[in-house]
Residue, then its C-alpha position, 0 to 999 in steps of 0.5 A: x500500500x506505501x507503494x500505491x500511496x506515493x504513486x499517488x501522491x506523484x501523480x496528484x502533484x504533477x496533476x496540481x501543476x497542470x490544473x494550476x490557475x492564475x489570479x484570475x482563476x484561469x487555466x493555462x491555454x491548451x498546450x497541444x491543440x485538440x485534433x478537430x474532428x473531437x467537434x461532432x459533425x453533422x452528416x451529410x454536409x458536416x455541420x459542426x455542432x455548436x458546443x456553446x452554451x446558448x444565448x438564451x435559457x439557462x443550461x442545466x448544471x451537473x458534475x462529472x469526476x475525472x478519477x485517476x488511478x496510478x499503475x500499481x492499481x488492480x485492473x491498471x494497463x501497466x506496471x512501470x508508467x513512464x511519467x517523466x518522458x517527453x515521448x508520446x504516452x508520457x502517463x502513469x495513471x489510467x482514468x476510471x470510465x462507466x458505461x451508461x445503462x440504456x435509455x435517456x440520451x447517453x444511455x450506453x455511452x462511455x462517461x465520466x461518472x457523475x450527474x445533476x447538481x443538486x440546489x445548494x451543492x459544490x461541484x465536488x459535494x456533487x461528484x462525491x454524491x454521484x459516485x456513491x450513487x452510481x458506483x457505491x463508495x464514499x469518496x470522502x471516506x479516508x480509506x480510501x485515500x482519495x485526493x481532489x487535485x482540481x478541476x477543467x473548466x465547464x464545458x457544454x453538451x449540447x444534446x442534453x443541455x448540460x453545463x458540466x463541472x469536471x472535478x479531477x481527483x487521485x486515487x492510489x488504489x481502484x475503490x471496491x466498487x458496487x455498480x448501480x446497474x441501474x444507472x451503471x451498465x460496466x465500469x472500464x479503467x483506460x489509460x490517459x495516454x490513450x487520449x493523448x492530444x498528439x495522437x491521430x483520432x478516428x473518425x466514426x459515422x453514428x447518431x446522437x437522439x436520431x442526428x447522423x453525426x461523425x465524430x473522433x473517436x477512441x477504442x479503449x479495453x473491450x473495444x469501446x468507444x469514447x466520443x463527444x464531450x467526455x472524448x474532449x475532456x480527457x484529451x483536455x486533460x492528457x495534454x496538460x499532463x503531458x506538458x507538466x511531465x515534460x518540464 
């Protein structure tokens, strides 16, 4: 345990210098840019679809939790890392991914974990909250060693009308899970490195509440798909990483 828990505390120190604001409270512009085709397309004519929140109206609000897990964790893709390189898949820590259960807009989608923020909730109260709901561990427990390091900043999912608050969290240990199944079909553990933003991304043609879509999309363990906002978010995330550990 010695040996997960500062593993953990590695990673959650390079993730603090990543997700490090200024006075201002903002981020560091992107180091890497995103590849393009992270923006859905609308078919036939790709239309990108508008992930601006709208004008007029108020979206509804929710959090999801970026938890990351060092190698040694069980279920991890790898044993030695390799976090202080300036190659591609400079990582040591594979993020914690639910399959939606069917039904609703994203059922059976890849995802964060997380949900609706509830009136007089923080985004991480939120996060906490939803990871108990829907994969049945307290992460406010201390046992579990869990350590929030920050946040990416809000971004919108047009399809639902979700502004969602990204709270990015350490582990050094995979939690015991107990999957609500009926909100959590499968849990997947992925490697950051495959999200990093110098990778090529492939497109693929689908449909989202009946609009045909091509989108970038990335194959993770039992050849699944992560496309859309959390596809964005996760290449957000990798290439900070990546640009703190090549410092």
């Amino acid at each position: 345990m010695e040996r997960q828990e500062q593993a953990a505390q590695r990673i959650a120190e390079r993730l603090r210098r990543a997700l490090a604001r200024d006075a201002a409270g903002a981020l560091a512009p992107l180091p890497f840019p995103l590849q393009p085709n992270l923006t859905p397309r609308r078919l036939p004519g790709l239309e990108p679809v508008d992930l601006n929140p709208p004008v007029e109206g108020t979206p509804r609000i929710a959090a999801v939790t970026a938890l990351l897990v060092p190698p040694v964790a069980l279920g991890a893709c790898g044993v030695n890392g390799g976090g202080e390189s300036v190659e591609v898949h400079p990582f040591d820590c594979q993020v914690l991914l639910i399959k939606r259960a069917q039904g609703g807009t994203h059922g059976g989608q890849l995802a964060l974990p997380g949900g609706k923020m509830e009136s007089g909730e923080t985004p991480q109260q939120t996060a906490i909250r939803e990871l108990h709901e829907e994969l049945g561990f307290d992460a406010d427990d201390p046992q579990h060693g869990i350590i929030v390091v920050g946040s990416l900043d809000p971004a919108y999912i047009p399809a639902s009308n979700f502004l969602i608050h990204v709270v990015v969290a350490v582990a050094p240990s995979t939690p015991q899970l107990h999957p609500d199944p009926t909100e959590v079909a499968g849990v997947v553990g992925a490697e950051l490195g495959i999200f990093d933003p110098r990778l090529p991304v492939h497109d693929v043609d689908g449909e989202q509440n009946g609009v045909p879509l091509r989108y970038g999309a990335f194959v993770v363990p039992g050849e699944l798909r992560v496309w859309g906002l959390t596809a964005r978010l996760l290449c957000e995330l990798a290439g900070r990483v990546a640009e703190e550990s090549a410092h």
